[in-house]
N, C-alpha and C positions, 0 to 999 in steps of 0.2 A: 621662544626657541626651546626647544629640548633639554631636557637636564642633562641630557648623553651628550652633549659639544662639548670639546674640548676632556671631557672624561674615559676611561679606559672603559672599553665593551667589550666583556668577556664572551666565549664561545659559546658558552651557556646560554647568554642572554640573546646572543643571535637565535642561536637553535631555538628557543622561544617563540621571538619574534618571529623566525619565520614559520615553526608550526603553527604560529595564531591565525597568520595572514592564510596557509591552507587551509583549517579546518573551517574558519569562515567563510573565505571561498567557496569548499564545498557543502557548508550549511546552504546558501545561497543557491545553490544549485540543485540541492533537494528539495527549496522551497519552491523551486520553480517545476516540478514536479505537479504540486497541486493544478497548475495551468496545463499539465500533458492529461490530466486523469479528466479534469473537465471539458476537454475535446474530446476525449474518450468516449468519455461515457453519457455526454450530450451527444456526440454522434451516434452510438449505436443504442440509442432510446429512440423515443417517436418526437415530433415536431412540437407538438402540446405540452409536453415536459421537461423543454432545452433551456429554458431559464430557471425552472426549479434544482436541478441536474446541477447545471453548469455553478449555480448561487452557492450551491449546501458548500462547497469546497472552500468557500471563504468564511466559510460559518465556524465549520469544523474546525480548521484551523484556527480560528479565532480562538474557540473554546479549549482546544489538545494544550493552545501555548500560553493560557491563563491558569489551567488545571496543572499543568505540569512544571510552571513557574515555582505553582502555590508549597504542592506536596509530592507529583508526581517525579521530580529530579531527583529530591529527599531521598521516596520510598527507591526508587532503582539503582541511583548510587551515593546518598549517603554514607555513614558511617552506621554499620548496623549487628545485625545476624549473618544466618546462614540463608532464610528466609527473605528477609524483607529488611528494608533501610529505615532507620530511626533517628536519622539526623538529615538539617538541610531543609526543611520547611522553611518557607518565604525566606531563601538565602538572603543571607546581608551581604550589604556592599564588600567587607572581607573576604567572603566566600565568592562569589564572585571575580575577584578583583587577586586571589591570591594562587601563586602557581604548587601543586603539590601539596597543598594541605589541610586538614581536615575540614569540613565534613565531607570535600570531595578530592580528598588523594590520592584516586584513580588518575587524576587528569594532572597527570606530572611532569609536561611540557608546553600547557595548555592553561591559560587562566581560567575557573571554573565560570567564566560567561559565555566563553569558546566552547565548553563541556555544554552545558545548559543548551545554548543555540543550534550547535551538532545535534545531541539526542532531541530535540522539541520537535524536530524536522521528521526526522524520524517517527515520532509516536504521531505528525499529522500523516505521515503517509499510511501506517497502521490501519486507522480512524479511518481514513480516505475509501481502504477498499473494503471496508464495512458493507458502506451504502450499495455497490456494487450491486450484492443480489437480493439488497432491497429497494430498488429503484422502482419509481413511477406509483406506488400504492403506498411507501409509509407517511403517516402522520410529520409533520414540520418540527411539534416538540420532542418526537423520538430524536430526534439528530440530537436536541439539546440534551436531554438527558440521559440516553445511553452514552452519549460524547463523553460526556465529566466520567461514568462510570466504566466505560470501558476504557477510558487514559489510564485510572487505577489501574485495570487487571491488567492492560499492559505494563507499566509500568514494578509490577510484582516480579512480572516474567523475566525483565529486564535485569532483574538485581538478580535471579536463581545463575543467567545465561554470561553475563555481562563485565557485572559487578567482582570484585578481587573478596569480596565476602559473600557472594552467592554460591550455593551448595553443588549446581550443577558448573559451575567454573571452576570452581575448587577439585570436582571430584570428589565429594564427601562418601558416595555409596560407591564410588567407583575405582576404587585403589589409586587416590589422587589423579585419575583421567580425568579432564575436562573434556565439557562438549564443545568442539567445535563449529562454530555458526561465525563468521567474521563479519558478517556486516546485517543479519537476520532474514536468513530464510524460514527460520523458526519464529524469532524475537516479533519480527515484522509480518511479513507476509501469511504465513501458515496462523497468526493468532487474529490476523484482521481477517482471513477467509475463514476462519474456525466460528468469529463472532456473524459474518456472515451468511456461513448456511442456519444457524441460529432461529437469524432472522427472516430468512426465508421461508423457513420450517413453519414458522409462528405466523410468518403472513399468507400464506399461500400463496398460488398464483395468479397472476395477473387475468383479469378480466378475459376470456377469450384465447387462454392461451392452450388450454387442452381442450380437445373434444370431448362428446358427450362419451366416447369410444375409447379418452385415453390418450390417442394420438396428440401429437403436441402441434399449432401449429406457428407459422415462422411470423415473430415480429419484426420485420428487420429495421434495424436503426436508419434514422431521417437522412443520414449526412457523414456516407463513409468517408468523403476525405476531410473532415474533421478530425474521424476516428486513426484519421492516417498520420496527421499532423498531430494527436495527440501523442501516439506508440512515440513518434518520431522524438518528441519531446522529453516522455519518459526517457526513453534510451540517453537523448543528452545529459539528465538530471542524473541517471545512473552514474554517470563518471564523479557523481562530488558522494554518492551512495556508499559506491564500494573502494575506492580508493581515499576518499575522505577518512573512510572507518581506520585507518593507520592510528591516528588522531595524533599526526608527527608528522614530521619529513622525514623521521629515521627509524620508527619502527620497521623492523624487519630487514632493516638494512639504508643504506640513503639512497632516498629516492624507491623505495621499496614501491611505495603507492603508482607510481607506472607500470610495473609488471600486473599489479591490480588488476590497472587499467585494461592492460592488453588482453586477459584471463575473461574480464567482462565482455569488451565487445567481440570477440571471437564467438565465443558462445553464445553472444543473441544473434550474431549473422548466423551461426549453424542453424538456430533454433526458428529463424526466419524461413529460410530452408526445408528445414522440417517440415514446418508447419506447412507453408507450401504443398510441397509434395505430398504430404500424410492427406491433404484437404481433395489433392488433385486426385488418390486412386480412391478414399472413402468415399467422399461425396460427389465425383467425377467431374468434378470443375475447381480448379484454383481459388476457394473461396478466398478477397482478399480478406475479410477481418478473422478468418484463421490462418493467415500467415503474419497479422498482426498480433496475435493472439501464441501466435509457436516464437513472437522475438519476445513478449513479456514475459513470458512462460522460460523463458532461456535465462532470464535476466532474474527473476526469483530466484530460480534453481544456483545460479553462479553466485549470487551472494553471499550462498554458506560457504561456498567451495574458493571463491575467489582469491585468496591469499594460501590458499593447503594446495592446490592441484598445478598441474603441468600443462601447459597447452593443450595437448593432444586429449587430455584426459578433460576439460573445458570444450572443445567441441565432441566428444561423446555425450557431455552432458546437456550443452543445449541442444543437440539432434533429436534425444529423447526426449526435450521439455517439449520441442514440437509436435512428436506426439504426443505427449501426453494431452496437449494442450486441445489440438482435435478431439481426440478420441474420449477425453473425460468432459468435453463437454457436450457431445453426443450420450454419453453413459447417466452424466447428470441429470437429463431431460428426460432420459429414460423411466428412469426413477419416479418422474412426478416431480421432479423441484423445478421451477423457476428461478433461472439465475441470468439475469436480461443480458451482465455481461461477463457472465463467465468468469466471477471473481472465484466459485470453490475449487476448478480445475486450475487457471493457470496461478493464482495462486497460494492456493491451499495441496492439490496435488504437488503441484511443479516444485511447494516448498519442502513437502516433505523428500520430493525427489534429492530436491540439493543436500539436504540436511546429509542422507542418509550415502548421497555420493561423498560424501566428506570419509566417512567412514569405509568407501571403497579407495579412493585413489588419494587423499591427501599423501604428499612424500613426506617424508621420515624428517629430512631437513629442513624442509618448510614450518612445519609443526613444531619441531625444536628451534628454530629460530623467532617463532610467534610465541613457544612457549605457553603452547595451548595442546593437549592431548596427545597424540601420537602418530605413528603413519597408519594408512591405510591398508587395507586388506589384501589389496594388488600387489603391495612391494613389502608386507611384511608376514602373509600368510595369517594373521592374527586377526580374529574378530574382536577383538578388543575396542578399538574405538567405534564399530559399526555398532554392538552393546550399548556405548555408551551414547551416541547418535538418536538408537532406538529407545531407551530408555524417557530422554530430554522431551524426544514427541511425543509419546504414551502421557506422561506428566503431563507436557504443554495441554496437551489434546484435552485432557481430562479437566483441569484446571480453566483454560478458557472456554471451551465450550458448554460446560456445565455452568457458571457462572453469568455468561453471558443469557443463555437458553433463558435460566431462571427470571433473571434479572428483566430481561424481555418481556417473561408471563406473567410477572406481576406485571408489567405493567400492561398488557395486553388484559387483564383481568381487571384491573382499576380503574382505565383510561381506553383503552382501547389503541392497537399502535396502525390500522390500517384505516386512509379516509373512505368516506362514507361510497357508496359505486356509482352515484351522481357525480362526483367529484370525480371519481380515478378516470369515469366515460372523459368530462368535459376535460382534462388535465389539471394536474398539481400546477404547473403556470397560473392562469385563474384563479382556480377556486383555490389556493394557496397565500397569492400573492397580489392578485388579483388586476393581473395584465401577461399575455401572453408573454411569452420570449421572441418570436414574429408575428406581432399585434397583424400588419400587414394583411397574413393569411386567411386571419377570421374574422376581421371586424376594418371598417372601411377605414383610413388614414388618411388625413390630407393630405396631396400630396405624394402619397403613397402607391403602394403595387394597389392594382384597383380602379387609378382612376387615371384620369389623363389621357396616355393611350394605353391605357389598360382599362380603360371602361365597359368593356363588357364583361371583367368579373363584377359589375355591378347589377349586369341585367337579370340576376336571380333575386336583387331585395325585392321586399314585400308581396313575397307570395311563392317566388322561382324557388328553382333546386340544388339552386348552388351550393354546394359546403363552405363555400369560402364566403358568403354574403350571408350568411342565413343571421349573424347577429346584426342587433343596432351599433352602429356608428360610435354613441355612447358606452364610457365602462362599464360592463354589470359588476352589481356587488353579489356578491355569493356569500349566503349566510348559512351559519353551522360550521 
C-alpha cells in the first residue's frame, strides 16, 4: 500500500503528482512520433528502401536515449555556465528521483526522470529529421556515429535556449531578453534540418535525380498513404510536443497546456490548407504530399510561437508555413540539393519562420506570464524581441551547421559516408540488411505475391523480363 494512506497530502505534492503523470503522458506521445516519421518518410522513398527507412527510426532513438542518458541531459540542463552544463552525467538515482534540485533544478514540479524522459523524446525527434535529406544513399554507420555526435550538439543548444543558466534564456547579450522558442522550432527542428542539408551537401544526389541538363527529375515515394498516416500521426504526437513543454499542469496558468493545445492544431489545419492551395495554383494540381508537407510545416513553425501568440496570429502562421512548405521545396531542388523529403524547407525554413514569428506577434501577457522575453512587434511597436529571435538563429545556424558540415567530412574523408552505386541502384534494404522490406516484389516467397494465383509474376524466371522475378528465390549476400 502507499505510504500516503491514512497520511496528510499536501497541495504541493498533488501538484507534483499530477505534473508527473502529464509530462509522462506527453513524453509517450512524442515517442510515438518516431512511428509517424517512419510512415513518413518510408512512404515517400522508393519500395527498395522502406525497411531501411522505416528501421533507422528505432536505431536512432535507441542511440539519442543512451547518449543523452550518458552526458547529453548533464550537458543541456545540468548545473553549469552560460555555455554548456557540467553537472549530471550518468544521473544517480537522487537525481533522478528528486524534485527541484540540483543538478537538474530546472525541473521543479517534476522528478528529474520525468525531465530526462520529456527532453530524450525530444533530442530523438531532432536526430529523426536528420536522415530526412539523407535518405536512401547514406552508409548504415553514419546513423550510428553522427547519432552520438549530433545528440551532443543538440544537446549544447539546448542548455544556450532552454536551460535557466544558458546565455540565450537569460539574455546575457540581450538586456536580459530571452529567446523565445517554447517547445523548439530552433532547439528541434531548425538544428536537425540545419545537420540535415549538411548532409546532403556532402552526399549529393541520389542516383538519377538531376539530368545531364540540370533539371531535376520526380522520385516519387512508393506509398502515399503511408505518407498520410504518418503526417496524421505526427500531428497526434504534436499535442504531448507542445503542450507537454508546460512541463506542469500550471505553468502559465492551470490547465495553460490546453490553450497550447488549441494554438497547435489551428495552425496545422491552416497550414494544411496552405499547402493545399499554394500546391494547387504552383504546380496546378493539389499535390497531396504538399499539403501533407504545408500541415508539418505549420506544426514546426507553432512550436516557437505556441504558448506567446493568440489564435488569430497561429493561423497567419501556419498559412505561411504552407507556403513556405511548397515553395521552398521547389527552391531547394532548384539549387541542386536533394532532399527526398523535404526536411530543409518544412523544417529548417518553417522553423526559422516560427522562431521569428515569436518576435512579431507573441502578446505582452503571454510572455510575462511565461516569463520568457517580451511582446511582439505587432502589439508593441518594438523590435526588441524579433533582435533577439534573429540573433538565437544566426548563432544556432552558425553552430550547428558548421559542426555538423565538419564532423560529416571527416568522416566522408576517412570512411566514406555514401554506399557504393551498386548498392544505392539495388537498395539500402538488401545490400544493407540484406532482405528486402517487400521481399515479395523481387524475389519469389512461398506462398507469397508471385505464386499461387499470381503465378505469372513467375513466368519471367530464368531468362524473362520481369523486374519482379529477375532474382533467385534464395537470399543474396552482398559483399562490401
Amino acid at each position: 500500500m502507499s505510504s500516503l494512506v491514512g497520511a496528510d497530502v499536501s497541495n504541493g505534492d498533488l501538484l507534483i503528482a499530477a505534473s508527473t503523470i502529464w509530462v509522462v503522458v506527453a513524453a509517450v506521445l512524442v515517442m510515438f512520433m518516431q512511428a509517424g516519421f517512419a510512415f513518413l518518410e518510408a512512404g515517400l522513398t522508393r519500395m527498395k528502401n522502406a525497411g531501411h527507412i522505416a528501421g533507422k527510426n528505432v536505431l536512432i532513438f535507441a542511440i539519442a536515449s543512451l547518449v543523452y542518458w550518458m552526458v547529453g541531459f548533464g550537458i543541456a540542463f545540468g548545473d553549469g555556465n552560460l555555455i554548456v552544463g557540467t553537472d549530471g552525467f550518468f544521473p544517480s538515482v537522487d537525481a533522478l528521483t528528486s524534485v527541484g534540485q540540483a543538478p537538474f533544478d530546472w525541473f521543479s514540479e517534476i522528478p528529474g526522470a520525468a525531465g530526462y524522459l520529456f527532453e530524450v523524446v525530444f533530442a530523438g525527434v531532432s536526430l529523426a529529421i536528420v536522415w530526412g535529406s539523407m535518405a536512401e544513399r547514406a552508409k548504415l554507420y553514419v546513423y550510428v556515429v553522427f547519432g552520438v555526435i549530433f545528440t551532443l550538439i543538440y544537446s549544447v543548444t539546448s542548455h544556450w535556449i532552454w536551460s535557466p543558466h544558458g546565455w540565450l534564456f537569460k539574455g546575457t547579450l540581450t538586456d536580459g531578453v530571452g529567446m523565445q522558442d517554447f517547445a523548439g522550432s530552433t532547439v528541434v527542428h531548425y538544428q536537425g534540418a540545419l545537420a540535415a542539408l549538411a548532409g546532403a551537401l556532402l552526399l549529393g544526389p541520389r542516383i538519377g535525380k538531376f539530368g545531364t541538363d540540370g533539371r531535376a527529375n520526380p522520385i516519387p515515394g512508393h506509398n502515399i498513404p503511408y505518407a498520410v498516416l504518418g503526417t496524421i500521426i505526427l500531428w497526434f504526437g504534436w499535442f504531448g510536443f507542445n503542450p507537454g513543454s508546460t512541463l506542469s499542469v500550471d505553468f502559465g496558468g492551470i490547465g495553460y497546456f490546453a490553450y497550447v493545445a488549441t494554438t497547435t492544431n489551428i495552425a496545422a489545419a491552416a497550414g494544411g490548407i496552405g499547402g493545399f492551395f499554394t500546391a494547387w495554383i504552383v504546380l496546378k494540381k493539389p499535390d497531396i504530399s504538399m499539403m501533407l508537407n504545408g500541415v508539418l510545416a505549420a506544426l514546426v513553425a507553432i512550436t516557437a510561437a505556441s504558448g506567446f501568440v493568440a489564435p488569430w496570429a497561429a493561423v497567419v502562421i501556419g498559412l505561411v508555413s504552407g507556403f513556405i512548405a511548397v515553395v521552398g521545396v521547389i527552391w531547394v531542388e532548384s539549387l541542386g540539393i536533394d532532399d527526398p523529403i523535404g526536411a530543409v524547407s518544412v523544417h529548417g525554413m518553417s522553423g526559422i519562420w516560427g522562431t521569428l514569428a515569436c518576435g512579431l506577434f507573441a502578446v505582452p501577457s503571454l510572455a510575462s506570464n511565461l516569463a520568457t522575453g517580451t511582446g511582439g512587434l505587432v502589439y508593441t511597436g518594438s523590435f526588441k524581441q524579433l533582435w533577439v529571435q534573429f540573433l538565437g538563429l544566426v548563432v544556432v545556424g552558425a553552430w550547428t551547421f558548421s559542426t555538423s558540415f565538419l564532423v560529416l567530412w571527416v568522416m566522408k574523408k576517412l570512411w566514406g559516408i555514401r554506399v557504393h552505386e551498386e548498392d544505392e541502384i539495388l537498395g539500402l534494404d538488401v545490400s544493407e540488411h540484406g532482405m528486402w522490406g517487400y521481399p515479395e516484389f523481387y524475389i519469389p516467397v512461398p506462398g507469397g505475391y508471385g505464386t499461387g494465383t499470381h503465378s505469372h509474376m513467375l513466368s519471367g524466371a530464368g531468362g524473362g523480363s520481369s523486374s519482379h522475378t529477375a532474382h533467385a528465390p534464395t537470399q543474396p549476400t552482398i559483399e562490401g
